[in-house]
C-alpha positions in Angstrom: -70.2 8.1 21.9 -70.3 7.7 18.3 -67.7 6.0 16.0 -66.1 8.5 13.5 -67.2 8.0 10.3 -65.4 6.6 7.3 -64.7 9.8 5.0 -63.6 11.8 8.3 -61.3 8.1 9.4 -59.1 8.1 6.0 -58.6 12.1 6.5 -57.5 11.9 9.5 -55.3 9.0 9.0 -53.9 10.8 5.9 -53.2 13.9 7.8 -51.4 11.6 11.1 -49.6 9.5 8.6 -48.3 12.6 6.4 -47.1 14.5 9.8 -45.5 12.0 11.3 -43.4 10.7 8.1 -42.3 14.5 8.4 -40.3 13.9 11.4 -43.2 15.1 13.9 -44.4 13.8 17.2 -47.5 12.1 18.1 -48.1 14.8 20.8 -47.5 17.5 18.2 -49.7 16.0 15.6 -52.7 15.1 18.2 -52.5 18.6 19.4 -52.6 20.1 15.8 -55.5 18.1 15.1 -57.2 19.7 18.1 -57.8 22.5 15.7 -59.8 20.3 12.7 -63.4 19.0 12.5 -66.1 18.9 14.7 -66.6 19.7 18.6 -66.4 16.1 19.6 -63.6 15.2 17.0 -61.6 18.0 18.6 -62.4 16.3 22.3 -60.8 13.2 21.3 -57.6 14.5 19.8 -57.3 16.4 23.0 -57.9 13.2 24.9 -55.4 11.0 23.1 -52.9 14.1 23.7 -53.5 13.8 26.9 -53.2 10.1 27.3 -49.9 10.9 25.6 -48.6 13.8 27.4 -49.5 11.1 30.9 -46.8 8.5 29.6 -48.9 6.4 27.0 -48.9 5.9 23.2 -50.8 6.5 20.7 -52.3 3.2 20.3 -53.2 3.6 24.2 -54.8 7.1 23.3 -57.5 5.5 20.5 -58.2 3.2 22.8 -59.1 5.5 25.7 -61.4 7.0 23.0 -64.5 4.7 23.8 -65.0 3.2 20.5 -64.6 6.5 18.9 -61.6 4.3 16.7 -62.8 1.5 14.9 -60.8 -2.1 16.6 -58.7 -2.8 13.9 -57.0 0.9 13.7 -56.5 0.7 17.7 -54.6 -2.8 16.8 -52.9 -1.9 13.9 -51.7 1.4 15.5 -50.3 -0.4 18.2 -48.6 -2.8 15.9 -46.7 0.1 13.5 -45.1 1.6 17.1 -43.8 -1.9 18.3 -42.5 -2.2 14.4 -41.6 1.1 13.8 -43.6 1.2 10.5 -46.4 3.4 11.9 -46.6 6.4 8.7 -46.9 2.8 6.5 -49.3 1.5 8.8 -51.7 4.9 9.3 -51.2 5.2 4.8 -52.2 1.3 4.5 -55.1 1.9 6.9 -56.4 5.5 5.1 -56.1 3.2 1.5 -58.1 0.5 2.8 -60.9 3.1 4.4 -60.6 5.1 1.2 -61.3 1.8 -0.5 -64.3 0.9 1.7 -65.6 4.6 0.7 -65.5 4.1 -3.1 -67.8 1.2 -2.6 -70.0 2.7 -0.5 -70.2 5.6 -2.7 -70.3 3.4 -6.1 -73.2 2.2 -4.6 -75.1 5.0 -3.5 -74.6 7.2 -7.2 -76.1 3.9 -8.7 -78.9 3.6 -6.7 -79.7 7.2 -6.5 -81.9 7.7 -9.5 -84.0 4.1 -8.8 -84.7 5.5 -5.5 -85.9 8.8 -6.4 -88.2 7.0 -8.7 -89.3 4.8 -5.5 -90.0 7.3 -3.3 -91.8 9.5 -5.9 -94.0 6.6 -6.4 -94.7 6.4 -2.9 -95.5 10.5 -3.4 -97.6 9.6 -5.9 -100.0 7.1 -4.1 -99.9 9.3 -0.8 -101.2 11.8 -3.1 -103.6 10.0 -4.6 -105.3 8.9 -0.7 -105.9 12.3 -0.1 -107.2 13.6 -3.6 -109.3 11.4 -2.5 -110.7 12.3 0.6 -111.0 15.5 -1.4 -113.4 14.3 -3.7 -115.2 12.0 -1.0 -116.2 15.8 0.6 -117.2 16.8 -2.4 -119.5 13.7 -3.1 -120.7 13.1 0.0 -120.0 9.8 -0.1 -117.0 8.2 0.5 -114.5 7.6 -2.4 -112.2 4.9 -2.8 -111.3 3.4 -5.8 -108.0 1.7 -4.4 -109.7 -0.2 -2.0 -107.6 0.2 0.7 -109.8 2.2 3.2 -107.3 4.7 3.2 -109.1 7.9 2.4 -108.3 11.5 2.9 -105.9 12.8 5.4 -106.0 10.1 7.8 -105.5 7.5 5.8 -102.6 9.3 4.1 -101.1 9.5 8.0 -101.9 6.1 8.3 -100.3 4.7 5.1 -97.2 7.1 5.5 -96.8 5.7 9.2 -96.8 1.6 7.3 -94.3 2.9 4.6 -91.8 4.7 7.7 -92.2 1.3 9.4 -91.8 -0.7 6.6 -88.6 0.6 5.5 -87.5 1.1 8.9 -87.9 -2.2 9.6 -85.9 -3.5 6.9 -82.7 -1.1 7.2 -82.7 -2.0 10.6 -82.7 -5.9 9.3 -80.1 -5.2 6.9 -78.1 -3.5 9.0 -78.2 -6.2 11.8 -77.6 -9.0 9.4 -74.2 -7.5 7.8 -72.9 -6.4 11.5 -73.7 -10.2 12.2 -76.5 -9.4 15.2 -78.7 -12.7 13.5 -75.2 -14.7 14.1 -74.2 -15.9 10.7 -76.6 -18.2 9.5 -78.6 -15.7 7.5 -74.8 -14.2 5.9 -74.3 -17.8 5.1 -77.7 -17.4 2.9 -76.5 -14.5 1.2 -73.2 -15.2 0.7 -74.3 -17.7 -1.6 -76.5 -15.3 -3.8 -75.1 -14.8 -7.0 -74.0 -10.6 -7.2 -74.8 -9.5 -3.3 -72.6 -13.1 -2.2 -69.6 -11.8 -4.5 -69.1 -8.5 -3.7 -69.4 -9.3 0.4 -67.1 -12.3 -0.5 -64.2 -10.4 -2.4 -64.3 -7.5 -0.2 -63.9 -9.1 2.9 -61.4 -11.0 1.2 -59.5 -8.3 -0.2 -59.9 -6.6 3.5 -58.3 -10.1 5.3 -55.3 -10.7 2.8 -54.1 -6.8 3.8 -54.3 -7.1 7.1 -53.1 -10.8 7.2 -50.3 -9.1 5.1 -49.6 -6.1 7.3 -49.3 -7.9 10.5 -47.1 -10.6 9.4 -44.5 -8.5 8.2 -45.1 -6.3 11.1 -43.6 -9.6 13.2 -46.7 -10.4 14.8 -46.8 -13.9 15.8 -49.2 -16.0 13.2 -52.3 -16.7 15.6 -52.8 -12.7 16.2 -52.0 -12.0 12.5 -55.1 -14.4 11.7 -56.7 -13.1 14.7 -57.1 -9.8 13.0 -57.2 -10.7 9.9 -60.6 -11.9 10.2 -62.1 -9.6 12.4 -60.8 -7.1 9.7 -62.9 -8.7 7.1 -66.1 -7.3 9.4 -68.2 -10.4 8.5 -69.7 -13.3 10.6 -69.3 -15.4 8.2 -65.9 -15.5 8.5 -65.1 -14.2 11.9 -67.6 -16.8 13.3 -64.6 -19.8 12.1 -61.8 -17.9 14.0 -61.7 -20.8 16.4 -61.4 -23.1 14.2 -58.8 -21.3 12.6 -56.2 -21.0 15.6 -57.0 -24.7 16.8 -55.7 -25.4 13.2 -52.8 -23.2 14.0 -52.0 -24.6 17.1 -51.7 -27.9 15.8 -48.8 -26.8 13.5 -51.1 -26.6 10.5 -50.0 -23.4 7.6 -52.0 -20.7 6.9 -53.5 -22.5 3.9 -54.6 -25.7 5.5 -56.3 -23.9 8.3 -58.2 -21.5 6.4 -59.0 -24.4 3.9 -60.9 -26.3 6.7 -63.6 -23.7 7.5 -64.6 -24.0 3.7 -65.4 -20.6 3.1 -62.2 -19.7 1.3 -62.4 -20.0 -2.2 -60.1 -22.1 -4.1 -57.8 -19.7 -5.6 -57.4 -17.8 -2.7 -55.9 -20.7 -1.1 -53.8 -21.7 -3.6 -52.5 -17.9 -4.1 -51.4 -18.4 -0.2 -50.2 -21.6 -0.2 -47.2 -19.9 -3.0 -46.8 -17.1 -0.5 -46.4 -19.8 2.3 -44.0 -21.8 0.1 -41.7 -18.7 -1.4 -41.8 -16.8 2.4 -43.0 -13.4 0.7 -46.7 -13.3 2.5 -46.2 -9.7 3.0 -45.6 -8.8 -0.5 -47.6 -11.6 -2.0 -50.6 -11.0 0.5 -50.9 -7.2 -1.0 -50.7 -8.3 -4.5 -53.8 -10.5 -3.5 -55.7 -8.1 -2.1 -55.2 -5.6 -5.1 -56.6 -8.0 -7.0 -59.5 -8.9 -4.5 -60.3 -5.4 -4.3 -60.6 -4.9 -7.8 -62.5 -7.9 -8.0 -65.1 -6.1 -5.6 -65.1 -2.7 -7.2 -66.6 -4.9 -10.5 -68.8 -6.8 -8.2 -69.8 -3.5 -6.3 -70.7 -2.2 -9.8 -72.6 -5.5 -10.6 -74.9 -5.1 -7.3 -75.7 -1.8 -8.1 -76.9 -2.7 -11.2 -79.1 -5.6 -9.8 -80.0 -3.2 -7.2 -81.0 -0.5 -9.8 -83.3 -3.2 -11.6 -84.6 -4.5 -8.6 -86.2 -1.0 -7.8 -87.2 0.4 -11.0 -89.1 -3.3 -11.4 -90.6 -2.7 -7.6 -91.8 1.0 -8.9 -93.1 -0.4 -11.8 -95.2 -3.1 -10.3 -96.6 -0.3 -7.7 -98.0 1.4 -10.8 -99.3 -1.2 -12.6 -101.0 -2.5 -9.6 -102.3 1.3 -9.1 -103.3 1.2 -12.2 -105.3 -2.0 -12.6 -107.0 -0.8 -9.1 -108.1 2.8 -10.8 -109.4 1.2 -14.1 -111.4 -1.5 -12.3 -113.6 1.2 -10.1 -113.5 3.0 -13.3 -115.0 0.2 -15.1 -117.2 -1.6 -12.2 -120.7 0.7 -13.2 -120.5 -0.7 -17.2 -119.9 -4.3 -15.1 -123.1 -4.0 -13.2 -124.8 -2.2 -16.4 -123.7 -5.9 -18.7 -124.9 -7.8 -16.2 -128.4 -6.3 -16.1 -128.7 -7.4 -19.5 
């Protein structure tokens, strides 16, 4: 079963969140969501109204759901009906996913016109392998100034099946190394690159000091809160120190001095918690932190695009040149051989 994605996530939370502040039941709402989105959407609203109408909560209805419900929205669920702050909980969640989606989207509008401009250069020397394999009929000799060996329709299959694997490869890397598969040695590395390290960095930290924030004034006890907190920032880098973390806790350390031994907090951030700590207002101190954090990554979202866009338009550019160099030698290599008769 697949996990519901983030656009459709801070809908639906809107929608739950806006019923129930209007005095309706869980049942009621899960049952007029029956009636939204797609087929298997509709199957898992019908399931949690189920799990509800059979004596459980709502919380306990996600979490039948198989993973449809990301963790932390089971959790945090569960944590608005023991507080009674559930409509704040579901509108603090649908904010934070909403937030998530602007980046994502940032992202993606930046980087569109770079990767048209990739792929057409990819169209371009496709094209170019089977022009000529064209020309090669035509000759009756084989034709191929790139010097590849990739000639004519099947060595346009062949270098379309290297680009496919190519790129698959390296989504699929990408995609393992920010869900933390390689562990979090190789987030380590890239947490310290300049623009990618700062916008992971300040939105996972924006993402822990709302959740850390959330929780505690929720009157969860402090080892859960930080619990959460870092699974929330989604990022072995961090979650990989939450044992570190709640030994410091156990030994009576604040929140501060716990996070402040991992050493992957920066400064500020510590010293921003430490007043919290030392006024007792983390709940409303912790959200003006991660206002400021998430500003912080919309910039830095902005900033990786940007290095993003260069990166590409550079890549394309190289492609060309090198194309170019390649077409203007064969071009050139008969005059070479006629000098060098002389």
């Amino acid at each position: 079963m697949g996990r519901i994605g983030i656009g459709k996530l801070a809908q639906w939370l809107r929608r739950v969140g806006a019923s129930l502040r209007a005095g309706l039941a869980p049942l009621s709402t899960c049952e007029k969501e029956t009636t939204y989105g797609s087929a298997v959407h509709r199957s898992m609203m019908a399931r949690v109204g189920q799990t509800i109408r059979d004596g459980g909560s709502l919380a306990d209805g996600l979490a039948a759901c198989g993973g449809y419900f990301p963790p932390l929205v089971c959790t945090l669920v569960e944590v608005g009906e023991r507080s009674g702050r559930l409509d704040d909980i579901l509108r603090g969640l649908a904010e934070h996913y909403e937030h998530l989606l602007s980046l994502r989207r940032t992202f993606l509008v930046g980087i569109a016109w770079p990767a048209i401009q990739f792929f057409a250069a990819i169209g371009v020397v496709g094209l170019l392998i089977w022009i000529l394999g064209m020309v090669s009929s035509m000759a009756g000799t084989e034709v191929d100034p790139l010097g590849f060996g990739l000639v004519g329709t099947p060595g346009l299959l062949v270098y379309l099946g290297l680009v496919v694997t190519t790129l698959g490869g390296a989504m699929v890397v990408v995609m393992g190394l920010l869900r933390g598969a390689f562990g979090p040695a190789p987030l380590r590395v890239a947490m310290q690159l300049p623009v990618l390290g700062n916008c992971l960095k300040t939105a996972a930290l924006s993402r822990f000091a709302w959740t850390l924030g959330l929780t505690l004034d929720s009157g969860m006890n402090a080892r859960r809160s930080m619990e959460l907190a870092l699974r929330s920032t989604e990022n072995a880098y961090y979650t990989s120190q939450m044992k570190t973390v709640d030994d410091c806790l156990m030994k009576g350390q604040e929140f501060h001095e716990a996070l402040r031994a991992t050493g992957l907090f920066p400064d500020e951030f510590l010293q921003m918690l430490q007043t919290a700590e030392i006024s007792g207002t983390h709940g409303e101190s912790l959200q003006r932190l991660a206002d400021e954090y998430r500003q912080r990554a919309q910039t830095a979202a902005k900033a990786l695009t940007m290095a993003a866009s260069f990166a590409v338009w550079v890549l394309v550019a190289l492609v060309l040149i090198a194309l170019i160099i390649r077409l203007a030698m064969a071009a050139f290599a008969p005059y070479y051989e006629l000098l060098e008769g002389f």
